[in-house]
N, C-alpha and C positions, 0 to 999 in steps of 0.2 A: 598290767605292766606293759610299759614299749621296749623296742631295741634299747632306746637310749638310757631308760631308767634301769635295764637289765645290764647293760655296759657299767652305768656308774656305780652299785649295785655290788658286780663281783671285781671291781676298782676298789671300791671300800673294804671288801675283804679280803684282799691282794694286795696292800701297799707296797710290795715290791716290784707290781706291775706299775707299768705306765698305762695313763687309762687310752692313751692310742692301740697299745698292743694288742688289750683286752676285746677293744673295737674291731681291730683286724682278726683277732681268734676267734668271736662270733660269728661276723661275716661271715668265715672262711665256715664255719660249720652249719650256718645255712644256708651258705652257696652248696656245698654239696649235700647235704639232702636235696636240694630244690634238684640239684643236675640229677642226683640219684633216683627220684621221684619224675624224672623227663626222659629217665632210661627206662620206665617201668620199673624199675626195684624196688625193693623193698626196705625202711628203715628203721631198724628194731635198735630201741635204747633202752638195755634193762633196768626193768625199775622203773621210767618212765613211760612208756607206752612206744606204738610202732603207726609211725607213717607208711602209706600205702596209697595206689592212684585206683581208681575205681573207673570205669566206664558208664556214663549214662548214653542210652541209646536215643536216638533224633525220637521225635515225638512233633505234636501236635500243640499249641499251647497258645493261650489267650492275652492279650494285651489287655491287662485288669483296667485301664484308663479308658478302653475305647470297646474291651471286647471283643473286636476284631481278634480272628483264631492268626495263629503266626506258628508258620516251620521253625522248628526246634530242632539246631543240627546238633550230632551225637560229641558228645565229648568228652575229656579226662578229667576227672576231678580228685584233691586230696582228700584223704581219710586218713582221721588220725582214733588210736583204741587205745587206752589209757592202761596202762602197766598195770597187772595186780598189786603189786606196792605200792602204785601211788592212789590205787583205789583206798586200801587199807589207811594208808596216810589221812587222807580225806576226811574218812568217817570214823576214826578216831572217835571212841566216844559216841556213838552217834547210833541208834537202835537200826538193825537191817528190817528191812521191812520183805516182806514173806516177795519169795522169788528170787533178790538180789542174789542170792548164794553168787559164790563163784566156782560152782562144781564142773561149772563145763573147762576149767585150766588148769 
């Protein structure tokens, strides 16, 4: 699913909204996790899972087309850990397989 099918989406089950407004209320809740997630913060949506910015550090790393090894500068990247409810959600129905527990939450 995109933005735009996700906008028309909860349009459809909002017919009281305009489907601009629902546009600008998306927006507005993934403009701040993004700024939230540029603070380093952290973004916990219960039941859904929690955004979070991770560090990879500079490294060494190969240019697969040529080989040639290439500086890897360090940087920020999102991590997203999916809610235990929307785990459960998921697999529904669905046999766990030995390990999956969710004993470590």
């Amino acid at each position: 699913m995109i933005k735009s099918e996700l906008v028309l989406r909860i349009a459809e089950q909002n017919p009281h909204l305009y489907q601009r407004d629902v546009e600008n209320i998306v927006n507005a809740i993934l403009e701040e996790i993004t700024r939230a997630l540029s603070r380093g913060d952290r973004v916990e949506l219960r039941g859904f899972g929690a955004f979070s910015v991770k560090r990879r550090d500079a490294r060494i790393g190969r240019n697969p087309r040529t080989g040639e090894t290439v500086e890897v500068d360090a940087k920020m990247i999102p991590v997203f850990k999916t809610g235990k409810e929307m785990r459960l959600r998921l697999n529904e129905g669905r046999d766990v397989l030995p390990g999956d527990d969710d004993a470590d939450e």
